[in-house]
Backbone as XML, in Angstrom:
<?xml version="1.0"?>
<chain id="A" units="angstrom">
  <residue number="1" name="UNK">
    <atom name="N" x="7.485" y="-102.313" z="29.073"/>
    <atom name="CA" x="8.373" y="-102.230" z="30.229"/>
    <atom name="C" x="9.327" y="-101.055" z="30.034"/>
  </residue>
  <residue number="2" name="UNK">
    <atom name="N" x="9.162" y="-100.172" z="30.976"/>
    <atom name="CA" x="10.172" y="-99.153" z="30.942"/>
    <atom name="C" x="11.939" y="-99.160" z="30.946"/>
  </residue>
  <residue number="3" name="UNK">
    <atom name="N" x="12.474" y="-98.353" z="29.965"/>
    <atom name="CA" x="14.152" y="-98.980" z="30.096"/>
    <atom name="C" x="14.750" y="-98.354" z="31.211"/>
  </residue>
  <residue number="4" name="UNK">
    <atom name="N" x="15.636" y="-99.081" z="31.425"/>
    <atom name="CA" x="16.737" y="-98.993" z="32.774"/>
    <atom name="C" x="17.397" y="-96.940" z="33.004"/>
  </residue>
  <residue number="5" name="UNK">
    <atom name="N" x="17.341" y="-96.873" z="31.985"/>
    <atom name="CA" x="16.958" y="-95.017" z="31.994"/>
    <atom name="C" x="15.987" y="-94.117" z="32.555"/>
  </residue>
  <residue number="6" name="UNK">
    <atom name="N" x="15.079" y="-94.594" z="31.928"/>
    <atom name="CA" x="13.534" y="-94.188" z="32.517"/>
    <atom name="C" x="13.719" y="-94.256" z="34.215"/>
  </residue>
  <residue number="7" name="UNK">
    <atom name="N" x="14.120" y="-95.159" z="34.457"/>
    <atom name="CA" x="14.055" y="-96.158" z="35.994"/>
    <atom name="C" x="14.828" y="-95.273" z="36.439"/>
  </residue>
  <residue number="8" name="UNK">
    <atom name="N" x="16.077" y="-95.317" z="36.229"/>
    <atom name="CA" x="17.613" y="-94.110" z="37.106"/>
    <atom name="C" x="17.020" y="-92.766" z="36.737"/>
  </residue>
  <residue number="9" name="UNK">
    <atom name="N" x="16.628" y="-92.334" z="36.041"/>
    <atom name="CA" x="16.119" y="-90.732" z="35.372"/>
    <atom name="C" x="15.336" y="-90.325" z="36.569"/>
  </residue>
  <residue number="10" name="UNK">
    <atom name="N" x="13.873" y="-91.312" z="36.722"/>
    <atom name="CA" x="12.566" y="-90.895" z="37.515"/>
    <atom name="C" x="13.708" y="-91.000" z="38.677"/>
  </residue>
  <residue number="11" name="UNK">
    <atom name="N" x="14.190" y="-92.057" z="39.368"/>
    <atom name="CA" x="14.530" y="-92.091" z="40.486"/>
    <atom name="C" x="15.381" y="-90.722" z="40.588"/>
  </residue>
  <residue number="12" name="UNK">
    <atom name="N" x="16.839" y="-90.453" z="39.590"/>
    <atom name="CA" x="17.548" y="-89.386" z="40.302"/>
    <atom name="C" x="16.929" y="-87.871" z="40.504"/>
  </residue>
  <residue number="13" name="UNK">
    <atom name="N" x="15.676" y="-88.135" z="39.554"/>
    <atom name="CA" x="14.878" y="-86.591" z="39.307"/>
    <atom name="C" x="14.261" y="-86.471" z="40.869"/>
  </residue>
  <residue number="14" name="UNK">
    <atom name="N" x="13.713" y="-87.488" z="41.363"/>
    <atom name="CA" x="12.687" y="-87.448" z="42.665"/>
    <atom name="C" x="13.863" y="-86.916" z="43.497"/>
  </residue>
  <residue number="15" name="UNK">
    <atom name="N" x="15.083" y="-87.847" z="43.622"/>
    <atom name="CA" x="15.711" y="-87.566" z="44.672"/>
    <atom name="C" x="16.599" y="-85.834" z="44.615"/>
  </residue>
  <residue number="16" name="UNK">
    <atom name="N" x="16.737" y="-85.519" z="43.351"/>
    <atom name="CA" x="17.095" y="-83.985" z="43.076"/>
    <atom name="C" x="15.753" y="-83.072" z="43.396"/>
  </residue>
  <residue number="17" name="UNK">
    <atom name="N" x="14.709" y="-83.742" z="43.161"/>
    <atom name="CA" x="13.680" y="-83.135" z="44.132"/>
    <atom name="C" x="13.464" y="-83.068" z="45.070"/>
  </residue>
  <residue number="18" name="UNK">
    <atom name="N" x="13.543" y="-83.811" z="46.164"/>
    <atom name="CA" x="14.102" y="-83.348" z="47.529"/>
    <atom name="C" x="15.127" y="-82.593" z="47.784"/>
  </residue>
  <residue number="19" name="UNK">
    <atom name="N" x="16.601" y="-82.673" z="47.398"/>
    <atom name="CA" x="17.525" y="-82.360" z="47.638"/>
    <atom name="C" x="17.232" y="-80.773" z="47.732"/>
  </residue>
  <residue number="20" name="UNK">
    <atom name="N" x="16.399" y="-80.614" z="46.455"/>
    <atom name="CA" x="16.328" y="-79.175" z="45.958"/>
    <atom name="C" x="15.443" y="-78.206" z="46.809"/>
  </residue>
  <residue number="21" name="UNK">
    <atom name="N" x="14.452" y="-79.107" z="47.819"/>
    <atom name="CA" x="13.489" y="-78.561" z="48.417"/>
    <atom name="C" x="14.215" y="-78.430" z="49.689"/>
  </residue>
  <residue number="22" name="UNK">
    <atom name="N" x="14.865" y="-79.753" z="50.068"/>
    <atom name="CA" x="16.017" y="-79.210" z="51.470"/>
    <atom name="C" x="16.344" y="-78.499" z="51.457"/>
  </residue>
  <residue number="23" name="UNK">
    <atom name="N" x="17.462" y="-77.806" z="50.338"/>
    <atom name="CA" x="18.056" y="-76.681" z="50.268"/>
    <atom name="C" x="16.936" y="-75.280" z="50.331"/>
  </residue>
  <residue number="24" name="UNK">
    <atom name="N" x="15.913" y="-75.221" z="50.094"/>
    <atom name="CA" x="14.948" y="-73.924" z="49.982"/>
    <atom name="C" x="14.737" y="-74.538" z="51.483"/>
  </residue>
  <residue number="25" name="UNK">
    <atom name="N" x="14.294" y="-75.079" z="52.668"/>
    <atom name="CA" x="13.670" y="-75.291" z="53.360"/>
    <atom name="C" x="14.912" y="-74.730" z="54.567"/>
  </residue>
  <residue number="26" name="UNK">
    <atom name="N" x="16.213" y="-74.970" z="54.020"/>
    <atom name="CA" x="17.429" y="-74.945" z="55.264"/>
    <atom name="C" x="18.093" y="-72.982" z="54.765"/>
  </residue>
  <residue number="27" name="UNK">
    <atom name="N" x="17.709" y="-73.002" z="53.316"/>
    <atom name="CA" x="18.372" y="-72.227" z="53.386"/>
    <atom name="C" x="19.622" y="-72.184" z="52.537"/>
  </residue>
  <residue number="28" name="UNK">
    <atom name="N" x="19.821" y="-73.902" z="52.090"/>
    <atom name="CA" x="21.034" y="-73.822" z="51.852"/>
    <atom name="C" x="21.266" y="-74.062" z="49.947"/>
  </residue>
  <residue number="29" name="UNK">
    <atom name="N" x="21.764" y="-72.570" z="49.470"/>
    <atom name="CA" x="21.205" y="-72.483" z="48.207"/>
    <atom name="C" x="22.265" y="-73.622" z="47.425"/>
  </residue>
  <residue number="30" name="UNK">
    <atom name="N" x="23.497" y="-73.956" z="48.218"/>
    <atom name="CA" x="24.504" y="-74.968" z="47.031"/>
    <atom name="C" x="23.490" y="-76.546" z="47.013"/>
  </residue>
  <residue number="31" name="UNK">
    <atom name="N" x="22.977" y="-76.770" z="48.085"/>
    <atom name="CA" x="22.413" y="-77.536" z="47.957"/>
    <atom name="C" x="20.833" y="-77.665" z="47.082"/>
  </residue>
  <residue number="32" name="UNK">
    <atom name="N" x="20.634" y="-76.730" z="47.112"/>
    <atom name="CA" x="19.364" y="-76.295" z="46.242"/>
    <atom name="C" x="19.551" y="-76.398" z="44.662"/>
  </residue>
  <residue number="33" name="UNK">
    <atom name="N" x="20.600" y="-75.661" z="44.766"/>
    <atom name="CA" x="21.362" y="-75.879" z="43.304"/>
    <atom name="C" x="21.367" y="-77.190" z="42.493"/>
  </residue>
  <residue number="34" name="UNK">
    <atom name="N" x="22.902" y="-77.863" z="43.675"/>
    <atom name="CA" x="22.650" y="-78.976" z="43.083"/>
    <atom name="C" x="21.544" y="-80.273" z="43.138"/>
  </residue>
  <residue number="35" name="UNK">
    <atom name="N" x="20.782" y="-79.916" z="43.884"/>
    <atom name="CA" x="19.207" y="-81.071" z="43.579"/>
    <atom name="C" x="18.441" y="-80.433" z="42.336"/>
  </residue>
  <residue number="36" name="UNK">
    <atom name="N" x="18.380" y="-79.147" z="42.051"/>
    <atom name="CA" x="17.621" y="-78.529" z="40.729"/>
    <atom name="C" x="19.199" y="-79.112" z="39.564"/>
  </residue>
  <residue number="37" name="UNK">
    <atom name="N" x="19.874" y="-79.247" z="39.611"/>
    <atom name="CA" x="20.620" y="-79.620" z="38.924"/>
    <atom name="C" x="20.630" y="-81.420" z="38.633"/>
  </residue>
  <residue number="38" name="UNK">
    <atom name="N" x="20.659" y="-81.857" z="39.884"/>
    <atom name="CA" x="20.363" y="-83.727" z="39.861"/>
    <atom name="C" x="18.547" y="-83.992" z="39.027"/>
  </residue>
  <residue number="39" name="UNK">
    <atom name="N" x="18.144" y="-83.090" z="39.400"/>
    <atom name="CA" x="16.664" y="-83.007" z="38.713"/>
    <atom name="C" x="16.676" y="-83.171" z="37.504"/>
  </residue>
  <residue number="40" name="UNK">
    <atom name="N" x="17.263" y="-81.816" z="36.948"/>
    <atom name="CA" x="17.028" y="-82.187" z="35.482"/>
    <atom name="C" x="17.861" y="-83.295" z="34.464"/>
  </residue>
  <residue number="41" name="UNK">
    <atom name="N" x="19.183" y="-83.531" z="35.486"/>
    <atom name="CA" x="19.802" y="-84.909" z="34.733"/>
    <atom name="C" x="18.737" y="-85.735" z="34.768"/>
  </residue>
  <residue number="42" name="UNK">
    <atom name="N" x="18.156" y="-85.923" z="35.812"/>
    <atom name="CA" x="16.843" y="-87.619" z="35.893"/>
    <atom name="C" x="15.675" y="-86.916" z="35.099"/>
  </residue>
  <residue number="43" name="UNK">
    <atom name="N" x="15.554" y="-85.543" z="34.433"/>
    <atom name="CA" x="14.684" y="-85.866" z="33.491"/>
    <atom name="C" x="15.180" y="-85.984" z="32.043"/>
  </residue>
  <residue number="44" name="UNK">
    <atom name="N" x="16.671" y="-85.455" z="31.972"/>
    <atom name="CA" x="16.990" y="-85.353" z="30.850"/>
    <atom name="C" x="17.642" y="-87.471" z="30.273"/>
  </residue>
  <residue number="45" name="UNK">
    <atom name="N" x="18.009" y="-88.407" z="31.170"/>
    <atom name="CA" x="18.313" y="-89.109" z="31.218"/>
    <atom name="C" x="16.923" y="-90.566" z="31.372"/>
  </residue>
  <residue number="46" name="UNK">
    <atom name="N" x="15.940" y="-89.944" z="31.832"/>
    <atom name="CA" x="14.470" y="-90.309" z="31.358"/>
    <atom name="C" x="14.046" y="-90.334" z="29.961"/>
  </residue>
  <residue number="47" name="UNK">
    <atom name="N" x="14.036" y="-88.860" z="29.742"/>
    <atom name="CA" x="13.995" y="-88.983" z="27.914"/>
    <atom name="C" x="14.578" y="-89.835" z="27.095"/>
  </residue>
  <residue number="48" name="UNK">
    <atom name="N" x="16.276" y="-89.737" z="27.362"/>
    <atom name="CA" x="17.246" y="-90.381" z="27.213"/>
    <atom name="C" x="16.495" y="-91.835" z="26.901"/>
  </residue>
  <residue number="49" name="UNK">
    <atom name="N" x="16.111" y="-92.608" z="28.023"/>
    <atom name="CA" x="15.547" y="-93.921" z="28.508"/>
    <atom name="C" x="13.775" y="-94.132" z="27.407"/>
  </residue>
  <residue number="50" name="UNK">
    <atom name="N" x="13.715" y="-93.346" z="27.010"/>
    <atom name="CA" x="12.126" y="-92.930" z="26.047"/>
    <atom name="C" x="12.247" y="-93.149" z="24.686"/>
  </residue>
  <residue number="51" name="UNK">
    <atom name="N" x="13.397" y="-92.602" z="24.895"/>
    <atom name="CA" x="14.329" y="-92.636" z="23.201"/>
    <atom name="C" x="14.362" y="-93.980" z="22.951"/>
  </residue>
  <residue number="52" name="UNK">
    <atom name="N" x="15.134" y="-94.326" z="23.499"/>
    <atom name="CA" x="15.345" y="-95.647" z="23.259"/>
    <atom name="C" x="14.266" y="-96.561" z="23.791"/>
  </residue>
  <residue number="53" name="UNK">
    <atom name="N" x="13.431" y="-96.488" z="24.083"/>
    <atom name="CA" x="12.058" y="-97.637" z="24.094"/>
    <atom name="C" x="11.683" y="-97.198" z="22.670"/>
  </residue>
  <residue number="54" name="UNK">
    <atom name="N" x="11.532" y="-95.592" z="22.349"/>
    <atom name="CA" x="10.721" y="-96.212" z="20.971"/>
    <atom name="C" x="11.341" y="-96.497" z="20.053"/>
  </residue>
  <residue number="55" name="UNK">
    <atom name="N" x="12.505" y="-96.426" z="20.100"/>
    <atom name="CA" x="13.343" y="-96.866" z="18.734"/>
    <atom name="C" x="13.026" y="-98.344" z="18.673"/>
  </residue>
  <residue number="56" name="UNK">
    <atom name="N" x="13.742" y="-98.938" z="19.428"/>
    <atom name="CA" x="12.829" y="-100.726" z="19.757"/>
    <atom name="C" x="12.038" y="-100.821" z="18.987"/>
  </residue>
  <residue number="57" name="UNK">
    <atom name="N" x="10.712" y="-99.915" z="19.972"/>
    <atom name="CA" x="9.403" y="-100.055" z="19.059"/>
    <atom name="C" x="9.535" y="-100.265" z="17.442"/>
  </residue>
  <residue number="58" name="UNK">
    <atom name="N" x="10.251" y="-99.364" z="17.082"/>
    <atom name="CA" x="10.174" y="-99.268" z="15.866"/>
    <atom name="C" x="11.001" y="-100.109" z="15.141"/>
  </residue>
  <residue number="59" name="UNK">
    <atom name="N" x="12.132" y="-100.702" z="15.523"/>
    <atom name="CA" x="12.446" y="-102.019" z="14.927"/>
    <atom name="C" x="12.072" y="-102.752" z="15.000"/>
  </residue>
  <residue number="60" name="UNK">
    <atom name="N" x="11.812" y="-103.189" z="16.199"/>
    <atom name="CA" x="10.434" y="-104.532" z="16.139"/>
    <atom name="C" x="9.322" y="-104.768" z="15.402"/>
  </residue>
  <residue number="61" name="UNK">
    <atom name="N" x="8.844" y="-103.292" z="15.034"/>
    <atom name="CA" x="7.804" y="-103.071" z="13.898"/>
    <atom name="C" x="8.099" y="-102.944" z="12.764"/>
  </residue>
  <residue number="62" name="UNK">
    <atom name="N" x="9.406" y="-102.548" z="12.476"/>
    <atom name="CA" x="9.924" y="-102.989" z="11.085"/>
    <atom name="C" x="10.099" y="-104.092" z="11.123"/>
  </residue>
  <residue number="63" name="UNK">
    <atom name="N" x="10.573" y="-105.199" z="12.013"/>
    <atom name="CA" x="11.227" y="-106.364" z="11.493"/>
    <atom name="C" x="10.067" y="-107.527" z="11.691"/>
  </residue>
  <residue number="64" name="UNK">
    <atom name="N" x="8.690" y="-107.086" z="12.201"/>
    <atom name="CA" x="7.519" y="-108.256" z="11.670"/>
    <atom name="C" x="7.047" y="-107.134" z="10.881"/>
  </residue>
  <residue number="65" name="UNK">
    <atom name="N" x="6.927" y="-106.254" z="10.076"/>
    <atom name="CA" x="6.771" y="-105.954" z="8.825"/>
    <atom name="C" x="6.994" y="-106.833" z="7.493"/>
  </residue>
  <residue number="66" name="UNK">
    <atom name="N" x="8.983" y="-107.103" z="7.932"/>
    <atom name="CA" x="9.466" y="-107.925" z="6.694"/>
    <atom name="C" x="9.107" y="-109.463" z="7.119"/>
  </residue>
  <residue number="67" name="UNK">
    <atom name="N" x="9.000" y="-109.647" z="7.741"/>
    <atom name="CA" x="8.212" y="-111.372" z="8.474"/>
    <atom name="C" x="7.276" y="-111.526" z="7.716"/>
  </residue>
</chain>
């Protein structure tokens, strides 16, 4: 199951992907800006959300290791 990061990341990246394409489509470069800018927070905050699934992973797999 994907973490609550992953989830807000994909979502704010899609929606900075539009934003970013409005702005090329109107013309309007602040807005372009900031959707290429909301973009890469929702991918950088995805990772973010990746990180921490596998760390999990990996305690969980350490701790039925010592089990």
């Amino acid at each position: 199951m994907p973490d609550t990061d992953q989830v807000k990341g994909k979502a704010k990246e899609m929606g900075g992907s539009v934003q970013e394409k409005a702005g090329q489509v109107t013309g309007n470069e602040d807005m372009e800006a900031r959707g290429a800018a909301n973009k890469d927070e929702g991918k950088a905050q995805g990772a973010w959300g990746k990180v921490k699934d596998a760390a999990g992973d990996v305690k969980d797999a350490v701790k039925d290791q010592a089990d």
